[in-house]
C-alpha positions, 0 to 999 in steps of 0.5 A: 928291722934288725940288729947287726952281730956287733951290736949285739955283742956290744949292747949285751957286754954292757947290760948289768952296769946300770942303775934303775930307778922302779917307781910303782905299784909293789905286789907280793903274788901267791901261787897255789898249784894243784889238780881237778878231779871232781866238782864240787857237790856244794857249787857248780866249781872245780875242786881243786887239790893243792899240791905246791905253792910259791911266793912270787915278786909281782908289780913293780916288785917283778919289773924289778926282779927282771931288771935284776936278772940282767944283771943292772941295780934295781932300786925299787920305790913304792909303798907297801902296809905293815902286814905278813904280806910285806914281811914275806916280800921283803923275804923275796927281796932280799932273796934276790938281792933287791933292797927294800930301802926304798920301800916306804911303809902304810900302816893303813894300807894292806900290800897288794897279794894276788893268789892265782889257782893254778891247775894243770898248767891253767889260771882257774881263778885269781883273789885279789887283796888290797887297798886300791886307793891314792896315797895319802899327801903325807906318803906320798911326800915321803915317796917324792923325798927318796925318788930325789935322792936317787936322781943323781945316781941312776940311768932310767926311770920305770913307771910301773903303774897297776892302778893301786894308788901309788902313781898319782897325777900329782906325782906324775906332775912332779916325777917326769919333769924333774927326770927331763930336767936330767936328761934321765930316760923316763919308761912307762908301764900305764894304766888308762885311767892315767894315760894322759898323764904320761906327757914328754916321757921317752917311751909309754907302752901299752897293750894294744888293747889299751892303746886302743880303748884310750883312743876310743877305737878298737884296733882291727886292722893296720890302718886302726893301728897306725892312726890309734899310735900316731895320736895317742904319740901326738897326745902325750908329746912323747918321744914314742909309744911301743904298741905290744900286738901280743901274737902279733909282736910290736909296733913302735911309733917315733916321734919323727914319724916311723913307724917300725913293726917287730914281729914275735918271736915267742915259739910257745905261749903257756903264760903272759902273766908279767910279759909286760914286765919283762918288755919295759925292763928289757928295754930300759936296761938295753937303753941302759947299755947303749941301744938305740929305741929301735934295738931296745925294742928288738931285745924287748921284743925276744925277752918277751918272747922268752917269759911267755913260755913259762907258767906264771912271772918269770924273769930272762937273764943277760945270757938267755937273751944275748942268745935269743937276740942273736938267734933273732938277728939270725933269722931276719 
């Protein structure tokens, strides 16, 4: 599968005009950078000497980042507490030039942080705080209120479900059929405890590991592949399942019975930490712009080959990725 220079050009030229709509669950991630020289006397663990540390957009607040770096509109939609957490990501938003207003605030919920101890370039561990449990009908009523305000006034849908509680079924049941009411391209990041919920969206797309442990069956070979995509499409009524294969690349399953396989362009891999992101916002963005899913899938495919070669989240701009993708058509 390939891309014509043309095409390139004209999809490209058009990314950044869009506006869209990122439902799901908002982190603030921490990162705290350091060394090992010694284990420590108290435990058989590394002590690590912190030396910097970052603050970082995560969840569906990282989707929105990525949208953002493209240079299209993100209006990002979740639920966050009334903590130093919340505050400190409202600082990254504004930041990037992201607006909160859509935010809605839990004051019995803490925001979701995760802190990752970063030592020569590798994860030593993750502390994760937060109150993974379902929105209350109260706010999530309130969630449903600003997501139909938007309706009229954007291109695509993100889900971005990370298992926190803000993407309910009852949600779900509410969100995709208003947005098929509209024609609006529904794109979703899932989670399995949720998977089945997903149904007539226009693309889910989960990790090959995921794929296969909703199927109950460990992908191994193509055969486990296709029979594993084909269902899960079938399952859903959805209109495709993007299978990311990390080294592997990516299969996309259409509705109509192809099956298209995009092989990885990634030449270094430090870091998948938010690759997934990357894909759904790169590919909702060229959708945006006028891809078809098959050429969306190409850009995704390079967006992702790019974040992966840097060390925690990180975001792809319309420039990187117009090279990346002409360097892609180039080779195929």
């Amino acid at each position: 599968m390939t891309i014509t220079p043309d095409q390139i050009e004209k999809i490209t030229g058009n990314i950044g005009k869009a506006r869209i709509l990122i439902l799901g669950d908002i982190m603030l991630d921490e990162y705290l950078y350091g060394s090992v020289s010694r284990i420590s006397p108290e435990a058989p663990v590394p002590v690590v000497e912190i030396n910097d540390e970052q603050l970082r957009l995560g969840g569906a607040a990282n989707v929105a980042n990525n949208i953002a770096a493209l240079g299209d509109s993100p209006c990002l939609l979740g639920v966050v507490g009334e903590d130093e957490a919340a505050v400190k990501l409202s600082q990254l938003l504004k930041a990037k030039d992201i607006s909160r207003e859509y935010l809605v605030n839990d004051s019995y919920r803490r925001t979701t942080m995760k802190t990752r101890v970063i030592a020569h370039s590798q994860q030593v561990v993750r502390a994760d705080r937060e109150d993974a449990v379902e929105l209350s009908p109260e706010i999530e009523k309130l969630v449903m209120e600003r997501f139909t305000s938007l309706l009229g006034y954007i291109s695509g849908v993100i889900i971005s479900d990370y298992g926190k509680g803000v993407i309910t079924a009852s949600l779900l049941d509410k969100v995709i059929p208003a947005c098929r009411a509209k024609g609006i391209f529904v794109a979703v990041d899932p989670k399995e405890s949720h998977f089945f919920r997903y149904k007539k969206v226009s693309v889910v797309t989960p990790n090959h590991h995921e794929a296969g442990f909703v199927a109950g069956r460990r992908i191994k070979t193509e055969n486990d592949l296709q029979e594993v995509g084909r269902m899960l499409l079938a399952k859903l009524e959805s209109d495709s399942i993007l299978i990311t294969r990390g080294e592997k690349g990516m299969a996309l399953f259409l509705a109509n019975g192809e099956i298209e396989y995009i092989p990885t362009v990634a030449r270094k891999v430090f870091d998948v930490t938010g690759a997934g992101d990357t894909v759904i916002a790169s590919l909702v963005s060229a959708v945006a712009a006028g891809a078809s899913l098959k050429e969306a899938t190409i850009i995704s495919n390079c967006a992702a080959g790019i974040v992966v070669g840097e060390i925690g989240t990180a975001t792809v701009s319309s420039e990187q990725l117009k090279n990346e993708v002409k360097r892609y058509a180039a080779r195929a």
